[in-house]
Every structure is written in C-alpha cells, then in structure tokens.
N, C-alpha and C positions, 0 to 999 in steps of 0.2 A: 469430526472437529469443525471448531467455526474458527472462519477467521476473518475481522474485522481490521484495516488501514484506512488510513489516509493520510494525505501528504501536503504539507503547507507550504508556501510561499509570500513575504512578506514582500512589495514592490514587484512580484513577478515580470524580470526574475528579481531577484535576493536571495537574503537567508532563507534556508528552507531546511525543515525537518519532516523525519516522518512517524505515525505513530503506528503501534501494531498492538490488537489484542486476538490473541487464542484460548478458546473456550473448548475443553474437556470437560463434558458433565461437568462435576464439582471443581475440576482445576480449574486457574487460569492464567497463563503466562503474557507478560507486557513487555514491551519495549519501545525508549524510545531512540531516535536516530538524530542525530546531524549529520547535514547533506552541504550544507555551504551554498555556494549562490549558486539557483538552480530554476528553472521555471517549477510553478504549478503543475503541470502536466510530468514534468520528468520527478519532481519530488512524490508524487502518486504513483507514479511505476518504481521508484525506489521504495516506497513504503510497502509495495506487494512485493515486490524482489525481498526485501527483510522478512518480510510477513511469511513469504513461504519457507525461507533459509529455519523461520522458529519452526515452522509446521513440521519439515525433515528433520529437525534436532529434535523433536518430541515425536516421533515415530509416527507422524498423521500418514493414514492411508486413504480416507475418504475426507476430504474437505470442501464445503460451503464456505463462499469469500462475498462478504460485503464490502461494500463501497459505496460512498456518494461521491463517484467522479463517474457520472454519466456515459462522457468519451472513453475513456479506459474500459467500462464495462461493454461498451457496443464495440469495440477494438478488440474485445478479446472473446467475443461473442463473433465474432465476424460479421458485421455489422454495417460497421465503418471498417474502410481499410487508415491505413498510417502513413499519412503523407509526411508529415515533419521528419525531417534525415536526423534532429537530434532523438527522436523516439524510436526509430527504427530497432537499434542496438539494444535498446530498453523490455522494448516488446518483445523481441528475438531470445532474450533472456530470461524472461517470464514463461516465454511457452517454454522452454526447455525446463526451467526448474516444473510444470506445471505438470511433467512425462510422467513423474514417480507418483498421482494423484490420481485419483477418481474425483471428479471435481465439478463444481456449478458454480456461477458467478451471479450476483445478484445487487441491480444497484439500489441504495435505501436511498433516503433522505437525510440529511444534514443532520436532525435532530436524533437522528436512532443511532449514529456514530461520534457519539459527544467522548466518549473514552477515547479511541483514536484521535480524534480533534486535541482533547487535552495535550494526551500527548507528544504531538507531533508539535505544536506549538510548546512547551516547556521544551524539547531537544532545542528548538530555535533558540527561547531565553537564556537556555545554560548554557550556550556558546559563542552570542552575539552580544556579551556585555547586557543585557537586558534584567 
C-alpha cells in the first residue's frame, strides 16, 4: 500500500489540519483531520500518526509513505535526530505504530502530494469558521 500525508498549519502555530491518502491498487481511502492549534511540524507527525491508524484499519502489511515534509522524513530515516521536546512524544508514536509494517519512507515534493495538501487544509476550513 501507499500512503501519502501531510500536515498544515495556518500562522504556525494555528489551526492546523492533517490530510491522509491510502492507495490499494484500485482502492483508495482518505481522510481528513482537525488538529487545533498546532505547529507545522507536529500537524505533519499527526497527519502520519492518522495516516498509519488508516493503514492498520485497512489491514496494510507492507507500506510506502510519502511526504513533503523533508525534516520528518530524515527524523524518521535517522538522519536528523529530534531535538524539539514537543516532537519527541510525536516521533515516539510514529515509530511504534511503524512495528506492525514493512515500510520505506520517502520524501516528494509539494506538487505530487496535492491530495494530502487538499485535504489537510479543508479539515482546517471545516473547523475554524473558514
């Protein structure tokens, strides 16, 4: 399976939402999140935190996860280590849900995660009066 996040933040911090798509062959499942005031970086770890919660409700065993959040992808590559104390908790939770996967991470560019993008900004607008 693929799975494609990403996570927005509007005044970072602000509102922030996250989006998530998962690609089965022919399926695909979406969602999108409200996260409340939140930075950029911790609504991108909540968008994969969601992101993988879809992947184990649709029985993924092997998953490919796009991103264009560059820092999360070298964080989780070990790369970069995670200085910020609000990520820490964030990360810690990602690798755990990450245990039940055969898994690679890979970050795109902005443009090839436009579904994500939609929808992590529409979570923001349907919840912040927008």
């Amino acid at each position: 399976m693929e799975l494609y996040t990403d996570g927005a933040s509007r005044n970072n911090p602000g509102e922030s939402g996250g989006g998530m798509v998962l690609i089965d062959g022919g399926h695909k499942w979406t969602k999108a999140v409200y996260f409340g005031i939140k930075t950029n970086n911790e609504s991108e770890y909540l968008a994969l935190i969601e992101g993988l919660k879809l992947a184990k409700q649709h029985g993924a065993k092997e998953l490919r996860i796009f991103m264009d959040s560059e820092l999360i992808v070298k964080q989780l590559k070990g790369e970069y280590r995670v200085k910020k104390a609000n990520l820490k908790p964030l990360f810690q939770q990602v690798k755990e849900l990450l245990n039940g996967f055969e898994w690679t991470i890979h970050h795109i560019v902005r443009n090839k995660n436009k579904e994500a993008d939609r929808l992590a900004n529409q979570a923001i607008d349907s919840n912040s009066g927008v």
